[in-house]
MARBA-3410 file (N, C-alpha, C, O; in Angstrom, 1 decimal):
149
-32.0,2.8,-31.4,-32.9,3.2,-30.4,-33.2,2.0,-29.5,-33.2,0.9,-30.0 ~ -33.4,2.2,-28.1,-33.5,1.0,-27.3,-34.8,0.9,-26.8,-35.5,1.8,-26.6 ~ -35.0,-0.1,-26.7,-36.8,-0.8,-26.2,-36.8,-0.5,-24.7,-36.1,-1.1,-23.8 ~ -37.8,0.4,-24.6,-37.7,0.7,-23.3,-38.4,-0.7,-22.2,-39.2,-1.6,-22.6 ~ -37.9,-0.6,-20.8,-38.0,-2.2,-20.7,-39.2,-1.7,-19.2,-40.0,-0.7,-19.5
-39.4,-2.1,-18.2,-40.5,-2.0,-17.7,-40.6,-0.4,-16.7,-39.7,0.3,-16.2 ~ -42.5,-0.3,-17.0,-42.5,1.5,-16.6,-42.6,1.3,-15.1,-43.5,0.9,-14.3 ~ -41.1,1.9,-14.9,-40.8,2.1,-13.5,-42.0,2.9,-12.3,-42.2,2.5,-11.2 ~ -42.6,4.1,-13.1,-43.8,4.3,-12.4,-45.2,3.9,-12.0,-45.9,4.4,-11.2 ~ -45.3,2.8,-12.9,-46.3,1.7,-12.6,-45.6,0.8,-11.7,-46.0,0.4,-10.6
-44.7,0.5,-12.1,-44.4,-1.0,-11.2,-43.8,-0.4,-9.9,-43.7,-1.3,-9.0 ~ -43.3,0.9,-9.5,-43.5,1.2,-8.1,-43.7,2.3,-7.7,-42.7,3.1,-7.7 ~ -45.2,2.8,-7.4,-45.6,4.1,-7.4,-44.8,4.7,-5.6,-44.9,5.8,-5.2 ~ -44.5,3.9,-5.1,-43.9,4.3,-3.8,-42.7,5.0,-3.8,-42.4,6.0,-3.2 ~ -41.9,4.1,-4.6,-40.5,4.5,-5.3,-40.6,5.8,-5.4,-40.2,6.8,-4.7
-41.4,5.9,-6.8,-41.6,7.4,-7.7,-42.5,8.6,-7.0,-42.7,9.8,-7.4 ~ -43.0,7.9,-5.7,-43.3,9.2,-4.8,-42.5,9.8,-3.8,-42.7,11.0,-3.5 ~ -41.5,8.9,-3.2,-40.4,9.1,-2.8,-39.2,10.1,-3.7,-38.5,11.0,-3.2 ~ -39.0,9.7,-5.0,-38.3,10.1,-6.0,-38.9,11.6,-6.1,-38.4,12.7,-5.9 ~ -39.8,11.4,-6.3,-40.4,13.0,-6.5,-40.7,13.9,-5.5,-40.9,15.1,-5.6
-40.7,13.2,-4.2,-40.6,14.3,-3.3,-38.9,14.7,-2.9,-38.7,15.7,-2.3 ~ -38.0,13.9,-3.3,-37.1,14.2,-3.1,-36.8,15.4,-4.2,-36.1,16.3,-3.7 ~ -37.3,15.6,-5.5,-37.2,16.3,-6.3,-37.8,18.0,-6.1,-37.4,19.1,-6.5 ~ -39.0,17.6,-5.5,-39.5,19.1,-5.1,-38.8,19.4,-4.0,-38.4,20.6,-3.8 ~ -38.4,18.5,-3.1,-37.2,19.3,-2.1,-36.4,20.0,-2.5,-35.9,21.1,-2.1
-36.2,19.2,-3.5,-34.5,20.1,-4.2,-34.8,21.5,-5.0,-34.0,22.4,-5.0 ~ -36.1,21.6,-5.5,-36.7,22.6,-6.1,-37.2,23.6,-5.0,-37.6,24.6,-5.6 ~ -37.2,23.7,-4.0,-37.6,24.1,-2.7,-36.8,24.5,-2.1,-37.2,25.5,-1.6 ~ -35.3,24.2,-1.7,-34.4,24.5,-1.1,-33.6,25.8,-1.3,-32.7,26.0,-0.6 ~ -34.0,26.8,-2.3,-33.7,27.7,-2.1,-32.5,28.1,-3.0,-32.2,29.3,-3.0
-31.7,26.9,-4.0,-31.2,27.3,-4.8,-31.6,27.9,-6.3,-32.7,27.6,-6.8 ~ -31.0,28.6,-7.0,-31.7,29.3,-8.2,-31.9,28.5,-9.2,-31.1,27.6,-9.6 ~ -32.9,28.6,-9.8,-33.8,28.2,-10.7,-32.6,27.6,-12.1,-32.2,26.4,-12.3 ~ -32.1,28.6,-12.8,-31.2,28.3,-13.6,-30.1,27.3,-13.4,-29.6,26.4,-14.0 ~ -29.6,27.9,-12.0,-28.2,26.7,-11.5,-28.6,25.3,-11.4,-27.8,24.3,-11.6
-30.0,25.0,-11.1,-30.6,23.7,-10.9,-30.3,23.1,-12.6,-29.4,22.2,-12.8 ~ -30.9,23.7,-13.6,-30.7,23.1,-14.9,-29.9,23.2,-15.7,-30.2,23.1,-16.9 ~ -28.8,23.4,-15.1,-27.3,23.5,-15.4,-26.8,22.4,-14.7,-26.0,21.5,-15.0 ~ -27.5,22.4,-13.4,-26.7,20.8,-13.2,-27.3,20.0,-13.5,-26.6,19.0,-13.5 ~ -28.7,19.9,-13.9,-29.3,18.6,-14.0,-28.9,18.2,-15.4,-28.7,17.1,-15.7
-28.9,19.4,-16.6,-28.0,19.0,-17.8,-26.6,18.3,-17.7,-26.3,17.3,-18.3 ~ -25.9,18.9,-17.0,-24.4,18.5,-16.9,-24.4,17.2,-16.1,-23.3,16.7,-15.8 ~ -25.4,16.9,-15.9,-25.0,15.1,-14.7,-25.6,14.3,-15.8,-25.3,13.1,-16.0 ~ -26.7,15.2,-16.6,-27.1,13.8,-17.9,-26.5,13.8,-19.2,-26.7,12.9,-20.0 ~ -25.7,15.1,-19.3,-24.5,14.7,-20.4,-23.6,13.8,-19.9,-23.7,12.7,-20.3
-22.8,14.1,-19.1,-22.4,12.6,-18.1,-22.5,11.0,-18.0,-21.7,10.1,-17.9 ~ -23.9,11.2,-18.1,-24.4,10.0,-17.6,-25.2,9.6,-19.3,-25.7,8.5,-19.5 ~ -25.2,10.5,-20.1,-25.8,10.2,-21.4,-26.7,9.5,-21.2,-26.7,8.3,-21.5 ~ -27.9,10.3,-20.7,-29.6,10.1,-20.6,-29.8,11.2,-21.1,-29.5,12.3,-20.7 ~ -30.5,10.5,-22.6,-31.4,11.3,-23.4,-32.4,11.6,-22.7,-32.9,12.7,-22.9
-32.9,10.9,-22.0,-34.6,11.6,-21.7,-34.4,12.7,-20.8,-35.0,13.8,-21.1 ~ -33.7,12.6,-20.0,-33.1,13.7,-19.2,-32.9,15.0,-19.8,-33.4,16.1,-19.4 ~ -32.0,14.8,-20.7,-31.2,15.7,-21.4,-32.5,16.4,-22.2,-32.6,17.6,-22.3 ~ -33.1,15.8,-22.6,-34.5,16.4,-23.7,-35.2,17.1,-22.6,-35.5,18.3,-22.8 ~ -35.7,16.4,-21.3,-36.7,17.4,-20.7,-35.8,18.8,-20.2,-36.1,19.9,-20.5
-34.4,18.5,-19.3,-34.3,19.4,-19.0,-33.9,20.7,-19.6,-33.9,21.7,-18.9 ~ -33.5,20.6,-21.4,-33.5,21.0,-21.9,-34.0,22.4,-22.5,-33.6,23.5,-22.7 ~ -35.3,21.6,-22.6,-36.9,22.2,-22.0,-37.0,22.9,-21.3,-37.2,24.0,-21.6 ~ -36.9,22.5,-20.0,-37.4,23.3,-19.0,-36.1,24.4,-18.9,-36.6,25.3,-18.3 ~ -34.9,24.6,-19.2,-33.8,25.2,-19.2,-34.5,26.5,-20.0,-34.7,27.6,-19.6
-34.6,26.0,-21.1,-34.9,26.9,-22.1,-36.2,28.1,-22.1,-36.1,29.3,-22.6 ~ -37.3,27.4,-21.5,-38.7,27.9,-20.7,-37.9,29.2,-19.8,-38.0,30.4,-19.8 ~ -37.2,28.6,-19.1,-36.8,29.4,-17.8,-35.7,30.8,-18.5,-35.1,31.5,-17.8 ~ -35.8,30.9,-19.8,-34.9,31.8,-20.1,-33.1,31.4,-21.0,-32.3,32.1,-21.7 ~ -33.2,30.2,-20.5,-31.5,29.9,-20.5,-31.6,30.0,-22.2,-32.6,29.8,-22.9
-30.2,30.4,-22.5,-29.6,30.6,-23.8,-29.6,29.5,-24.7,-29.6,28.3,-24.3 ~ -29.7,29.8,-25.9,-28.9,28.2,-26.7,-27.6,28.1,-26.2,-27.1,27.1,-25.8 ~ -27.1,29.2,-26.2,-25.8,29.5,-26.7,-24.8,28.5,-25.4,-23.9,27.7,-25.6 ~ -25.3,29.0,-24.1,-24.7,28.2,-23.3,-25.1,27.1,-23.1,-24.4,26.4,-22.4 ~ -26.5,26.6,-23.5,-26.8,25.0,-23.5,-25.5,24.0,-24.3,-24.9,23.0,-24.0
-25.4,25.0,-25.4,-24.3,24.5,-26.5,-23.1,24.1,-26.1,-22.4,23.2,-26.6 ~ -22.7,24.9,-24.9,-21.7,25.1,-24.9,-21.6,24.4,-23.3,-20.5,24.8,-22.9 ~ -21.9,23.9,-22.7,-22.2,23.5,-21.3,-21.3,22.3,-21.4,-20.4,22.5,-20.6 ~ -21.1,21.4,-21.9,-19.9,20.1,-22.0,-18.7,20.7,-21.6,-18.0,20.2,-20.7 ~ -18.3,22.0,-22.4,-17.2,22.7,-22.6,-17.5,24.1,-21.7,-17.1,25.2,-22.1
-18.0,23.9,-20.4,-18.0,25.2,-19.7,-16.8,25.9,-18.9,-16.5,27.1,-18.7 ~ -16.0,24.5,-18.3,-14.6,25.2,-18.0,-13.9,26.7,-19.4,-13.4,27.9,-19.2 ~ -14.1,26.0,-20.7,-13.2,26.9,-21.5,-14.1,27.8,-21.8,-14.0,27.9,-23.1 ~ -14.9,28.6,-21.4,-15.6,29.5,-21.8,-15.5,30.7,-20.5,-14.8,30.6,-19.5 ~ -16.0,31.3,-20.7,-16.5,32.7,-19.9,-17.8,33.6,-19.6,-18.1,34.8,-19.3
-18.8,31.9,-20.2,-19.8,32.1,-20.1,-20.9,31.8,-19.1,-22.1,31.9,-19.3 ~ -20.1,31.4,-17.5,-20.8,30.7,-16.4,-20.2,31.7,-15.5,-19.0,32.0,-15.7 ~ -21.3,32.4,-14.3,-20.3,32.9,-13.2,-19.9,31.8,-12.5,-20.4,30.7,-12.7 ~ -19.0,32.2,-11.6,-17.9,31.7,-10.4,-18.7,31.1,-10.0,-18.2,30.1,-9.6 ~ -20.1,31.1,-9.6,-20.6,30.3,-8.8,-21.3,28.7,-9.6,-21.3,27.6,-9.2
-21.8,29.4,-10.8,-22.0,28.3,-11.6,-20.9,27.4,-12.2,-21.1,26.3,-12.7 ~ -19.6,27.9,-12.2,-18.5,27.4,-12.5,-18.6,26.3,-10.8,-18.6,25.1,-10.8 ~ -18.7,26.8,-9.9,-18.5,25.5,-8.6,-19.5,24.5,-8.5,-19.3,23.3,-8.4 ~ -20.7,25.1,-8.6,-21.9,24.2,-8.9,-21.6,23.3,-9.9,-22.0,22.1,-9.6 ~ -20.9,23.4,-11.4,-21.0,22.9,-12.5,-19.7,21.7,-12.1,-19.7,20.6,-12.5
-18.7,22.2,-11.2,-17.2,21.4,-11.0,-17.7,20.3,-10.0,-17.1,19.3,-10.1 ~ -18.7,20.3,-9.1,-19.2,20.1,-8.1,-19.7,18.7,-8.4,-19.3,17.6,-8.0 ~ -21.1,19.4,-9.5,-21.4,18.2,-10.3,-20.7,17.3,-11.1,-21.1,16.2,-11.4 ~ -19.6,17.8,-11.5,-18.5,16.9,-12.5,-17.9,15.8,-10.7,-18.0,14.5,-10.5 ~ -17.7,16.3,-10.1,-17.1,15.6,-9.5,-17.5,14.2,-8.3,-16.9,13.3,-7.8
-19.3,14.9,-8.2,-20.2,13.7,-7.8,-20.5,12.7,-8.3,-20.6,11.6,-7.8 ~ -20.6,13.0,-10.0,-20.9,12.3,-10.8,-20.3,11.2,-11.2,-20.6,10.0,-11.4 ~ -18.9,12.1,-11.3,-17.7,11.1,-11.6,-16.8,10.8,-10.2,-15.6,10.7,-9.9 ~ -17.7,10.7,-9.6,-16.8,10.4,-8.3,-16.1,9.2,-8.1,-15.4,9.1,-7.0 ~ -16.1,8.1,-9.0,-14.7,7.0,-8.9,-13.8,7.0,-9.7,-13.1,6.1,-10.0
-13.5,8.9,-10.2,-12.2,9.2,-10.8,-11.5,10.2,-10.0,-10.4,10.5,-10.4 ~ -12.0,10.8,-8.9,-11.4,11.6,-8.6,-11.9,11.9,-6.7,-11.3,12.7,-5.9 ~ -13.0,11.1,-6.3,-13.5,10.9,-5.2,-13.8,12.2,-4.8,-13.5,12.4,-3.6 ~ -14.4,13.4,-5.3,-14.4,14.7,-5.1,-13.7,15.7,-4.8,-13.9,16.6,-3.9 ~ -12.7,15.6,-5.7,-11.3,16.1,-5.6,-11.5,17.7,-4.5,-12.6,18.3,-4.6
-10.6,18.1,-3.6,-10.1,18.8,-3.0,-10.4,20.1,-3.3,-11.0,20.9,-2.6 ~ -9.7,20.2,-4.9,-10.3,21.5,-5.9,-11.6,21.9,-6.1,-12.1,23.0,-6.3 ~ -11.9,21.0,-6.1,-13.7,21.5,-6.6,-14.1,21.1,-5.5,-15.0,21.9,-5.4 ~ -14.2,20.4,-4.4,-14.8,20.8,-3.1,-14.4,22.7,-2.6,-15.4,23.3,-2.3 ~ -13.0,23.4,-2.6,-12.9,24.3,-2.1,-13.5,25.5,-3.3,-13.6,26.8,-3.3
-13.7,24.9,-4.0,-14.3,26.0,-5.3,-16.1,26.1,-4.8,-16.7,27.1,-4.5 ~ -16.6,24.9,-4.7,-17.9,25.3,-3.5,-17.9,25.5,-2.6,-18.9,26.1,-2.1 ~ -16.6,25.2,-1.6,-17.2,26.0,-0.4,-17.0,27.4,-0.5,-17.6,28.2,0.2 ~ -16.0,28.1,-1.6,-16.3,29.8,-1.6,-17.5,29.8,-2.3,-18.2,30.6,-1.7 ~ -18.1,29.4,-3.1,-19.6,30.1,-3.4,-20.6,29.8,-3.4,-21.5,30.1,-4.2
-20.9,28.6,-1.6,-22.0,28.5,-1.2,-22.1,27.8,0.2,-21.5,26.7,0.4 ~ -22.8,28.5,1.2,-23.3,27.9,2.6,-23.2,26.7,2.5,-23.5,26.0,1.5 ~ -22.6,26.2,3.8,-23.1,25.0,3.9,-24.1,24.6,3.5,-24.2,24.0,2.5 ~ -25.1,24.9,4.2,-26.2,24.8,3.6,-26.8,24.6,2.5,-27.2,23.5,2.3 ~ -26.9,25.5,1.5,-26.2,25.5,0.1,-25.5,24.5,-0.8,-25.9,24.3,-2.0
-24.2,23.7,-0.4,-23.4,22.9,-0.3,-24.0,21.5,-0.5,-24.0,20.7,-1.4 ~ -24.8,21.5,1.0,-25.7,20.0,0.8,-27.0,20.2,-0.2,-27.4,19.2,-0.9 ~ -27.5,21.3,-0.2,-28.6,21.2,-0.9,-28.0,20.9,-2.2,-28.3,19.8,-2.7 ~ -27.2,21.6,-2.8,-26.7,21.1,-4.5,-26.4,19.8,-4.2,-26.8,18.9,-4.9 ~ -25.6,19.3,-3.1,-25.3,18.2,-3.1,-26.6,16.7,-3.2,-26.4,15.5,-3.5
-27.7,17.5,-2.8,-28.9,16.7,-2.6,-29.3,17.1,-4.3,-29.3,16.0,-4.9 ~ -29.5,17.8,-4.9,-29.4,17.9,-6.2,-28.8,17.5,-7.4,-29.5,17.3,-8.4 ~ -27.7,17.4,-7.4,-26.7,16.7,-7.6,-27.0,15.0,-7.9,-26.9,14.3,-9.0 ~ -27.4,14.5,-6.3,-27.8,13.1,-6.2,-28.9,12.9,-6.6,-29.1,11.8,-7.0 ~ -30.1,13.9,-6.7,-31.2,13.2,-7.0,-30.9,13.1,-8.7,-31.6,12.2,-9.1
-30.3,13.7,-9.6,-30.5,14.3,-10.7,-30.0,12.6,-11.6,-30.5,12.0,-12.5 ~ -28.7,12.4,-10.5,-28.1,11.1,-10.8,-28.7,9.9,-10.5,-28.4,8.9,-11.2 ~ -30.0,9.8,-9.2,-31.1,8.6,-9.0,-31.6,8.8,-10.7,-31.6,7.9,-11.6 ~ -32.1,10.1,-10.7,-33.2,10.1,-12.3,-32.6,9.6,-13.3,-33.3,9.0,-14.0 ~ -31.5,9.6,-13.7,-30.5,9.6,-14.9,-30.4,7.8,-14.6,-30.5,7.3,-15.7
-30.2,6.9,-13.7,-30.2,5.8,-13.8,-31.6,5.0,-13.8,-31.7,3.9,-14.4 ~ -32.7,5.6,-12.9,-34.3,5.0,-13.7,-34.1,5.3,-15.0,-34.1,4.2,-15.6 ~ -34.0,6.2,-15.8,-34.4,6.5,-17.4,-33.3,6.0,-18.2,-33.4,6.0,-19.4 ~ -32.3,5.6,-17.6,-30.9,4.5,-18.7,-31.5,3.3,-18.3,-32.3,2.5,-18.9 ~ -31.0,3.2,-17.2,-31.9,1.7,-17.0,-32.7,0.9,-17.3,-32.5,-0.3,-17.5
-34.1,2.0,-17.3,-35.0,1.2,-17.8,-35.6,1.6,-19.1,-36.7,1.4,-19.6 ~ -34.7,2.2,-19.4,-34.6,2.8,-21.5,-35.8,3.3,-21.6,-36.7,2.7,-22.1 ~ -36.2,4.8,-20.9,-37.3,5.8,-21.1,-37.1,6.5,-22.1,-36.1,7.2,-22.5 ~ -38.2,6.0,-22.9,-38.4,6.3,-24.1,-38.3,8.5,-24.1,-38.5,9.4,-23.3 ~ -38.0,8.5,-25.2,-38.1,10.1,-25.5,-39.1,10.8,-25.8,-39.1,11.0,-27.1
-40.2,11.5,-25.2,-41.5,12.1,-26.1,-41.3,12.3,-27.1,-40.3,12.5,-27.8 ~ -43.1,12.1,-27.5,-42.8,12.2,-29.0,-42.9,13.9,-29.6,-43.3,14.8,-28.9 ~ -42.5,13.9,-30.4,-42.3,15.3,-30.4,-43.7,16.3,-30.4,-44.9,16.2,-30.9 ~ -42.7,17.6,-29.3,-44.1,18.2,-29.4,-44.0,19.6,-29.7,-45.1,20.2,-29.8
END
């Protein structure tokens, strides 16, 4: 377990109001509730932030989402359990994330632009990035995991 090192929202509440208004943007923009926590899971398996991965977990689960495809979300390409759109959303996110292996490959850009507006497009994309700001405050600065509740 790692010692979490200084609380980023004390030491800059400007930051974390910035951070958070960027976050209700993203919640605001008009994309669906579930696709949001599907990506915000899949950029912190990625990025392997537990804290992340525990809240949104949570909030996934609140909202209805399955075990079954939580389970199975690492491994969503081999399944047949995401539609087409969540499949672009989900490739989308693989490819922001990991964007110094493949610079947002071609494929998975034209797999989002069929199942979403431009518009649409940048908002996951603003989604996408905020999900990845959060996932490096909470590795970073080793956010501890609630205690269980």
């Amino acid at each position: 377990m790692s010692t979490p090192r200084i609380d980023y929202h004390a030491a800059s509440p400007a930051a974390m109001k910035a951070m958070l208004s960027m976050s209700a943007a993203v919640n605001n923009l008009g994309l669906e509730h579930s696709l949001l926590e599907l990506v915000k899971m899949r950029a912190s398996q990625i990025n392997g932030c537990a804290f992340c991965l525990d809240m949104h977990a949570r909030d996934a689960r609140k909202a209805g989402e399955s075990e079954r495809r939580l389970h199975v979300l690492p491994a969503w390409r081999e399944t047949g359990l995401f539609s087409r759109r969540e499949q672009a959303a989900l490739a989308w996110t693989e490819a922001l994330t990991l964007v110094t292996q493949g610079h947002a490959p071609d494929a998975d850009y034209d797999l989002a632009r069929s199942e979403f507006s431009d518009a649409e497009l940048v908002n996951l994309t603003l989604a996408i990035t905020t999900i990845n700001a959060w996932n490096r405050f909470a590795i970073g600065f080793r956010k501890a995991l609630p205690v269980e509740q």
